[in-house]
C-alpha positions, 0 to 999 in steps of 0.5 A, spaced: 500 500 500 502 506 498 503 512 504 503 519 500 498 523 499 490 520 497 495 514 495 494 512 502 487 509 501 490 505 494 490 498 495 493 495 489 487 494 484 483 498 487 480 504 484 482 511 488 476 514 492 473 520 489 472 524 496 476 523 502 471 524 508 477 525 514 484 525 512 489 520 514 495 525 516 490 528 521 490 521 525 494 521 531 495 514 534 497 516 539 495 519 545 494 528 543 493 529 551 495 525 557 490 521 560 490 517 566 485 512 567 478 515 566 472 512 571 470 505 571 463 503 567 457 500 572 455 493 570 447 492 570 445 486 569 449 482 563 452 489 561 460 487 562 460 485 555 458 492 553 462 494 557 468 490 557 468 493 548 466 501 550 471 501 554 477 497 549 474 504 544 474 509 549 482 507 551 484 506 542 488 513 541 486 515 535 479 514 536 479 517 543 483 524 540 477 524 535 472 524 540 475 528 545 476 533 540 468 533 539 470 535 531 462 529 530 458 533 534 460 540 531 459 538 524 453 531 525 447 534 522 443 526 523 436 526 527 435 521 532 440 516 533 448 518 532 453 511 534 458 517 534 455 522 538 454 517 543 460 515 542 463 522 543 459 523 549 461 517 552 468 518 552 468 525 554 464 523 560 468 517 562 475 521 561 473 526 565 470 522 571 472 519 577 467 514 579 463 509 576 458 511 571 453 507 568 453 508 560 446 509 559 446 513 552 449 505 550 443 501 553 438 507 551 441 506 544 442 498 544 436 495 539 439 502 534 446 497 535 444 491 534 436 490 533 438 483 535 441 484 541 437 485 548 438 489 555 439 483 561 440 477 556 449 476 555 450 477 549 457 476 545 462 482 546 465 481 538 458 482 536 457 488 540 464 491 538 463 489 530 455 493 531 457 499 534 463 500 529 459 499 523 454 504 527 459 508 527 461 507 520 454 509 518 453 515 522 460 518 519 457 516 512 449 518 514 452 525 511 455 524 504 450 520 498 452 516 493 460 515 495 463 510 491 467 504 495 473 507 495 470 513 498 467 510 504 474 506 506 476 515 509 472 515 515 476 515 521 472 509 523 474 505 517 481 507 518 482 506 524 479 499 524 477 497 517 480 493 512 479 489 506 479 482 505 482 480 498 483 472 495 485 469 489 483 463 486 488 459 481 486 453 478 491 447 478 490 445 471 490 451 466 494 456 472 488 461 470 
C-alpha cells in the first residue's frame, strides 16, 4: 500500500476514492493529551460485555483524540440516533470522571446497535464491538450520498479499524 498523499487509501487494484471524508495525516495514534485512567463503567445486569468493548474504544488513541476533540458533534447534522455522538459523549464523560458511571446513552441506544441484541440477556462482546463500529461507520457516512467504495474506506472509523479482505483463486490445471 502506498503512504503519500490520497495514495494512502490505494490498495493495489483498487480504484482511488473520489472524496476523502477525514484525512489520514490528521490521525494521531497516539495519545494528543495525557490521560490517566478515566472512571470505571457500572455493570447492570449482563452489561460487562458492553462494557468490557466501550471501554477497549474509549482507551484506542486515535479514536479517543477524535472524540475528545468533539470535531462529530460540531459538524453531525443526523436526527435521532448518532453511534458517534454517543460515542463522543461517552468518552468525554468517562475521561473526565472519577467514579463509576453507568453508560446509559449505550443501553438507551442498544436495539439502534444491534436490533438483535437485548438489555439483561449476555450477549457476545465481538458482536457488540463489530455493531457499534459499523454504527459508527454509518453515522460518519449518514452525511455524504452516493460515495463510491473507495470513498467510504476515509472515515476515521474505517481507518482506524477497517480493512479489506482480498483472495485469489488459481486453478491447478490451466494456472488461470
Amino acid at each position: 500500500m502506498a503512504t503519500a498523499g490520497n495514495d494512502s487509501f490505494i490498495a493495489e487494484g483498487m480504484t482511488p476514492p473520489q472524496r476523502i471524508l477525514f484525512p489520514p495525516e490528521k490521525i494521531c495514534m497516539v495519545w494528543q493529551q495525557r490521560q490517566s485512567a478515566g472512571a470505571g463503567l457500572r455493570n447492570v445486569g449482563n452489561t460487562c460485555f458492553l462494557n468490557a468493548v466501550l471501554q477497549c474504544l474509549t482507551y484506542t488513541p486515535p479514536l479517543a483524540n477524535y472524540l475528545l476533540s468533539r470535531q462529530h458533534s460540531q459538524a453531525c447534522r443526523q436526527q435521532g440516533f448518532c453511534m458517534m455522538c454517543i460515542m463522543e459523549a461517552h468518552v468525554n464523560k468517562v475521561l473526565r470522571s472519577v467514579s463509576a458511571i453507568l453508560p446509559l446513552a449505550v443501553l438507551r441506544a442498544f436495539r439502534f446497535i444491534g436490533e438483535h441484541f437485548q438489555l439483561g440477556r449476555e450477549e457476545d462482546a465481538h458482536d457488540f464491538l463489530c455493531c457499534t463500529v459499523n454504527a459508527m461507520q454509518r453515522a460518519c457516512l449518514s452525511a455524504s450520498n452516493d460515495l463510491d467504495i473507495s470513498s467510504q474506506s476515509t472515515t476515521i472509523v474505517h481507518q482506524i479499524f477497517g480493512g479489506f479482505l482480498r483472495s485469489r483463486v488459481i486453478c491447478f490445471s490451466c494456472k488461470a
